[in-house]
N, C-alpha and C positions, 0 to 999 in steps of 0.2 A: 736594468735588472727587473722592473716591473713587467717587460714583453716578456722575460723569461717565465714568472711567475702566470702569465696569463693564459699560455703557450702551454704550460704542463697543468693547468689548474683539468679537475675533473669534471665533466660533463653534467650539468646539472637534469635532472630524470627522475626515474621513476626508481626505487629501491630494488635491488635485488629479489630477485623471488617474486616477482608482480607477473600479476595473471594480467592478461592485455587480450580484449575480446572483438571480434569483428561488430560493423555497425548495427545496431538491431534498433525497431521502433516496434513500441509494446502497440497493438489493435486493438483500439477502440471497446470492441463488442469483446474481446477476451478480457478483459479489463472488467468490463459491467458482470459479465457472468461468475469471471470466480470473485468478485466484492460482495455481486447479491447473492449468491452462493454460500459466500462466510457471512452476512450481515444475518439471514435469514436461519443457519442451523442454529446463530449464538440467540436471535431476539426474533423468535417464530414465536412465544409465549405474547409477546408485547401484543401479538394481532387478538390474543384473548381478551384484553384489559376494555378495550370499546365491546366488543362483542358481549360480555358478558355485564358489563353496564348502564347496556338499552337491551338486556332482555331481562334486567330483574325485575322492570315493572309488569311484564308476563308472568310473574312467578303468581303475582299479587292479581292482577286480572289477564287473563289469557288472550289476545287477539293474534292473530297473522300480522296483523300489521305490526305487532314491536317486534316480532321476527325480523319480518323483512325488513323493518331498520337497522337493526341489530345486523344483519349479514349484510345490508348496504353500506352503514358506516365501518365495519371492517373494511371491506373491500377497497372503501376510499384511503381510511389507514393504511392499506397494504401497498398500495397505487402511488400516494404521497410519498413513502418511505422508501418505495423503490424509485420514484422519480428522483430523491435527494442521492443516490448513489448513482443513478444514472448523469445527473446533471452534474457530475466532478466531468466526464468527458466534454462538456460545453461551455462549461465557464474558463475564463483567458486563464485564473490564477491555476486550470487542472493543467496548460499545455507544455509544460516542462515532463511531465510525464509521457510524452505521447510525441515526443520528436525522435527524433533517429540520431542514435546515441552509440561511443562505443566508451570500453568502460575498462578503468585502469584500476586492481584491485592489488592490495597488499595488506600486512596485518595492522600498517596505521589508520587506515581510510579506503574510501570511494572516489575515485574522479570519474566523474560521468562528464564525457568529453563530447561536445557538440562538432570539434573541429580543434587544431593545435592549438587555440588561444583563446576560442572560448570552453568554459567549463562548470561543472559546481562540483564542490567537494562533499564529502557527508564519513563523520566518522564514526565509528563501530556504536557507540554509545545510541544513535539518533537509530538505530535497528532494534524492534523489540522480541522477536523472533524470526529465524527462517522454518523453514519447510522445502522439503526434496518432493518431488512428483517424480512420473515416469520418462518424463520430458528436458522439465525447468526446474530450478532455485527458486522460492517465494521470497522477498527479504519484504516485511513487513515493518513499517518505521514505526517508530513510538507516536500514539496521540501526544498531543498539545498538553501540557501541564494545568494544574488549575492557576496557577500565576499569569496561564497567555490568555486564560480564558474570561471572558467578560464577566461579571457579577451578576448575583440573585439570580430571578430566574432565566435569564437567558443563557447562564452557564451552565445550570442544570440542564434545558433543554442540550444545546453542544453539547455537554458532556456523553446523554444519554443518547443521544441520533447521531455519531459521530460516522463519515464515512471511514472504511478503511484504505489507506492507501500503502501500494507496498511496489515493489520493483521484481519482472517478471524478466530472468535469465534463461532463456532454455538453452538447453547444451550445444545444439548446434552452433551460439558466436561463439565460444570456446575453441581455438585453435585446435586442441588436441584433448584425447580422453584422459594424458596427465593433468592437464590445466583443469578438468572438471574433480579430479580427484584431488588436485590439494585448494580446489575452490571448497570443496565439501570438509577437507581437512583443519581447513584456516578457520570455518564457520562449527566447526566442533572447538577447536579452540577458546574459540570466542564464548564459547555456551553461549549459542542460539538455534544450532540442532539437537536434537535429541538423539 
C-alpha cells in the first residue's frame, strides 16, 4: 500500500505560477555604477559636511591654503566612500552576488539557484523596494536592522555609510515578455513598485 501512495504522491517543485529565469551573473562594474549612482544622488550633501568644516577657519583668516584643504579632504571623503561601495565587489562575503544565478520566483519567495541543489532562498519581506528600468528589475534588499548592528559608535558609522545592495534582473533571463509582465505584476502586489 505504501508503493501505491508513493507512486501517486505529487511532485515536489516550485508552485504554480512561478516565474523561472535563464542563468544571469550580475557584472561587477554594473553593480559599482548603479550603487555609486544611488549612494551619491541620496548623500552628495555628506561631501559638504568636511568641506565646509576646514574652510570656516577662512571665514575667520582667509588663506589659499584652508581652501585647498578644504577641497583636498573632500575629495579624500569622496574617494573613501566610493571605495566602501566599490569594495562590496572584492570582499569574499560580496561573492554571492556576483555568481551565475538562475532564479525561481513566485509570490512566497526567491530562490536564487546556483545549480538543482544548491541555493538561497530570500522572501518578499528581506526586499525594500523595486524599481523598473528600461532594461531590468532593481530588487533592493532591506539594510540590516539596528539589532544586527553593532553598538555606539560603530553602528552609527554602519548605519550612516551603509552600501546598497540589491539584485539586478534584466528582462532578457525572462523566458518570455509574459513572464516579465506578471514579474512586474507579483512586484505591484507586493507594494514594492510604484
Amino acid at each position: 500500500m505504501q508503493q501505491l501512495n508513493q507512486r501517486f504522491r505529487a511532485p515536489q517543485g516550485a508552485a504554480p505560477g512561478t516565474i523561472r529565469t535563464k542563468k544571469y551573473q550580475l557584472d561587477k562594474d554594473l553593480f559599482t555604477k548603479v550603487a555609486l549612482g544611488k549612494v551619491w544622488r541620496r548623500e552628495w550633501w555628506y561631501a559638504l559636511i568636511p568641506f565646509a568644516l576646514f574652510m570656516l577657519p577662512a571665514v575667520f583668516s582667509f588663506s589659499w591654503w584652508w581652501v585647498a584643504g578644504a577641497v583636498i579632504v573632500t575629495l579624500i571623503f569622496v574617494a573613501l566612500r566610493s571605495a566602501q561601495i566599490v569594495g562590496v565587489t572584492r570582499v569574499e562575503q560580496g561573492n554571492p552576488l556576483f555568481e551565475k544565478l538562475n532564479y525561481e520566483i513566485d509570490s512566497r519567495q526567491i530562490v536564487m539557484k546556483r545549480n538543482e541543489r544548491e541555493g538561497m532562498t530570500m522572501t518578499w519581506d528581506m526586499i525594500e523596494k523595486a524599481e523598473r528600468s528600461d532594461d531590468a528589475f532593481l530588487l533592493w534588499l532591506q539594510p540590516p536592522t539596528s539589532a544586527q548592528l553593532p553598538g555606539g559608535w560603530k553602528g552609527w558609522v554602519a548605519r550612516t555609510f551603509q552600501a546598497p545592495v540589491f539584485i539586478h534582473m534584466p528582462y532578457r533571463i525572462f523566458v518570455g515578455a509574459n513572464d516579465v509582465k506578471l514579474m512586474e505584476s507579483l512586484l505591484r502586489r507586493k507594494n514594492l513598485l510604484a
